[in-house]
C-alpha positions in Angstrom: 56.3 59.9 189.1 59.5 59.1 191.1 62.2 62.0 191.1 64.5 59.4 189.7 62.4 58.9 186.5 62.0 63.3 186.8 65.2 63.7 186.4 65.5 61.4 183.3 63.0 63.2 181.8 64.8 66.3 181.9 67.8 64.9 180.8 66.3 63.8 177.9 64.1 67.4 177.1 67.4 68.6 177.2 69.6 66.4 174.8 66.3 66.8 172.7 66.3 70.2 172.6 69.9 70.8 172.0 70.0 68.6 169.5 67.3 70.7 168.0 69.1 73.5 168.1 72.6 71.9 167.0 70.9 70.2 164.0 69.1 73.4 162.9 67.3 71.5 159.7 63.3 70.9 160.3 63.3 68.5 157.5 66.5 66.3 158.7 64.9 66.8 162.2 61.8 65.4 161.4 62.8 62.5 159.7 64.9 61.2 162.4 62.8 61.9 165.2 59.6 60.1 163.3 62.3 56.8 162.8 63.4 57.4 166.2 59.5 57.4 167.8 59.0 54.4 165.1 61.6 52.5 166.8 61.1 53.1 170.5 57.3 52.2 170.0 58.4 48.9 168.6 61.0 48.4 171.4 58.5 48.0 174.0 59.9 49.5 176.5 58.4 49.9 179.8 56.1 52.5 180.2 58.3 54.7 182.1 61.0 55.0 179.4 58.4 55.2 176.7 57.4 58.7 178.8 60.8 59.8 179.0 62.2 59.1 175.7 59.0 59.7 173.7 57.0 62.9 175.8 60.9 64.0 176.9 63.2 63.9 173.7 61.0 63.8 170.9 58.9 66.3 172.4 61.4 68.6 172.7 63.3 67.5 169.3 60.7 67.2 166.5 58.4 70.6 166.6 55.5 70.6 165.2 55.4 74.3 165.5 58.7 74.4 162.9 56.2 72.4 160.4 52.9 75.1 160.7 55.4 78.0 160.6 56.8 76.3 156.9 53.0 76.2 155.7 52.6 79.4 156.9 55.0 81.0 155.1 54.0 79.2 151.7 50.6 80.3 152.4 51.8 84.2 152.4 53.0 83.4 149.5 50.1 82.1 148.3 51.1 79.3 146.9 48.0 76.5 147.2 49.6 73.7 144.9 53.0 74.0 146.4 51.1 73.7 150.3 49.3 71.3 149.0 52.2 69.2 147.7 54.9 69.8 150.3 52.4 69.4 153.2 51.9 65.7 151.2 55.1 65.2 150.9 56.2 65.7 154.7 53.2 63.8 156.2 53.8 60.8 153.8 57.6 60.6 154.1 57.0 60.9 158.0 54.7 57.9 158.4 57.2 56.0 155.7 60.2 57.0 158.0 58.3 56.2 161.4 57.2 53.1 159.8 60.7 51.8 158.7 62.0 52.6 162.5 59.2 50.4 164.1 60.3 47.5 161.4 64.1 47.8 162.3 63.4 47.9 166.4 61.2 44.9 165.3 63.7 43.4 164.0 66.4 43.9 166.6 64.2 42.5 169.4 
Protein backbone atom coordinates (compact mmCIF):
# COMPACT_ATOMS: atom_id res chain seq x y z
CA UNK A 1 0.00 0.00 0.00
CA UNK A 2 1.47 3.46 -0.92
CA UNK A 3 1.79 5.89 2.17
CA UNK A 4 -0.36 8.18 0.14
CA UNK A 5 -3.35 5.81 0.12
CA UNK A 6 -2.08 5.11 4.30
CA UNK A 7 -2.72 8.24 5.11
CA UNK A 8 -6.24 8.30 3.53
CA UNK A 9 -7.05 5.51 5.31
CA UNK A 10 -6.48 7.07 8.58
CA UNK A 11 -8.12 9.98 7.70
CA UNK A 12 -11.03 8.25 7.06
CA UNK A 13 -10.79 5.76 10.51
CA UNK A 14 -10.84 8.88 11.99
CA UNK A 15 -13.80 10.99 10.55
CA UNK A 16 -15.45 7.46 11.07
CA UNK A 17 -14.80 7.21 14.42
CA UNK A 18 -15.61 10.67 15.43
CA UNK A 19 -18.56 10.63 13.89
CA UNK A 20 -19.23 7.61 15.93
CA UNK A 21 -18.71 9.17 18.79
CA UNK A 22 -20.51 12.61 17.79
CA UNK A 23 -23.64 10.70 16.65
CA UNK A 24 -23.81 8.52 19.75
CA UNK A 25 -27.13 6.58 18.39
CA UNK A 26 -26.28 2.67 17.30
CA UNK A 27 -29.53 2.57 15.48
CA UNK A 28 -29.20 6.01 13.46
CA UNK A 29 -25.55 4.87 13.08
CA UNK A 30 -26.25 1.76 11.52
CA UNK A 31 -28.66 2.82 9.15
CA UNK A 32 -26.53 5.25 7.54
CA UNK A 33 -23.45 3.45 7.52
CA UNK A 34 -25.38 0.26 5.80
CA UNK A 35 -26.78 3.09 2.95
CA UNK A 36 -23.46 4.58 2.91
CA UNK A 37 -21.54 0.85 2.19
CA UNK A 38 -24.76 0.25 -0.15
CA UNK A 39 -23.76 3.20 -2.09
CA UNK A 40 -19.99 3.09 -2.38
CA UNK A 41 -20.34 -0.62 -3.48
CA UNK A 42 -22.53 0.49 -6.33
CA UNK A 43 -20.17 3.45 -7.17
CA UNK A 44 -17.47 1.29 -8.32
CA UNK A 45 -14.84 2.91 -7.16
CA UNK A 46 -11.42 1.72 -7.62
CA UNK A 47 -10.20 -0.70 -5.42
CA UNK A 48 -8.14 1.56 -3.42
CA UNK A 49 -10.97 3.86 -2.37
CA UNK A 50 -13.23 1.03 -1.86
CA UNK A 51 -10.40 -0.07 1.01
CA UNK A 52 -10.30 3.26 2.36
CA UNK A 53 -13.82 4.29 2.53
CA UNK A 54 -15.32 0.91 3.25
CA UNK A 55 -12.33 -1.07 5.66
CA UNK A 56 -11.42 2.76 6.94
CA UNK A 57 -14.76 4.72 7.71
CA UNK A 58 -17.28 2.17 8.01
CA UNK A 59 -15.14 0.09 9.91
CA UNK A 60 -14.56 2.41 12.30
CA UNK A 61 -18.35 4.05 12.14
CA UNK A 62 -20.79 1.13 12.18
CA UNK A 63 -19.84 -1.36 15.19
CA UNK A 64 -20.90 -4.48 15.25
CA UNK A 65 -19.76 -4.76 18.78
CA UNK A 66 -22.57 -1.77 19.72
CA UNK A 67 -25.20 -4.42 17.97
CA UNK A 68 -24.05 -7.85 20.25
CA UNK A 69 -23.71 -5.64 23.35
CA UNK A 70 -27.82 -4.57 22.54
CA UNK A 71 -28.65 -8.46 22.32
CA UNK A 72 -26.78 -8.92 25.19
CA UNK A 73 -28.41 -6.88 27.40
CA UNK A 74 -31.97 -8.17 26.22
CA UNK A 75 -30.78 -11.51 26.80
CA UNK A 76 -30.00 -10.63 30.70
CA UNK A 77 -33.17 -9.77 30.64
CA UNK A 78 -34.26 -12.64 29.33
CA UNK A 79 -36.31 -11.61 26.97
CA UNK A 80 -36.34 -14.35 23.90
CA UNK A 81 -39.31 -12.87 21.79
CA UNK A 82 -38.18 -9.33 22.17
CA UNK A 83 -34.25 -10.72 20.82
CA UNK A 84 -35.81 -12.46 18.54
CA UNK A 85 -37.89 -9.61 17.10
CA UNK A 86 -35.44 -6.68 17.47
CA UNK A 87 -32.46 -8.74 16.17
CA UNK A 88 -35.19 -9.27 12.90
CA UNK A 89 -35.85 -6.02 12.83
CA UNK A 90 -32.22 -4.60 12.62
CA UNK A 91 -30.87 -7.23 10.23
CA UNK A 92 -33.84 -6.70 7.79
CA UNK A 93 -33.99 -2.82 7.98
CA UNK A 94 -30.04 -3.00 7.41
CA UNK A 95 -30.17 -4.99 4.15
CA UNK A 96 -33.42 -2.71 3.08
CA UNK A 97 -31.19 0.44 3.91
CA UNK A 98 -27.91 -1.02 2.29
CA UNK A 99 -29.98 -1.99 -0.54
CA UNK A 100 -31.75 1.46 -1.25
CA UNK A 101 -27.99 3.08 -1.06
CA UNK A 102 -26.63 0.63 -3.90
CA UNK A 103 -30.01 1.70 -6.00
CA UNK A 104 -29.38 5.52 -5.50
CA UNK A 105 -25.31 5.26 -6.40
CA UNK A 106 -26.80 3.17 -9.23
CA UNK A 107 -28.70 5.68 -10.18
CA UNK A 108 -26.27 8.61 -10.02
CA UNK A 109 -23.69 6.88 -12.10
Amino acid sequence: MKIKNFIYLLAACYFGTFLRIYIDNNLIISLVGSFFFGFVIARKFRKSINKILLSGFCACFTSFSSFIYILYQIINEQDYIKIVLILNIILVSNVLIMYSGFVIGRKLT
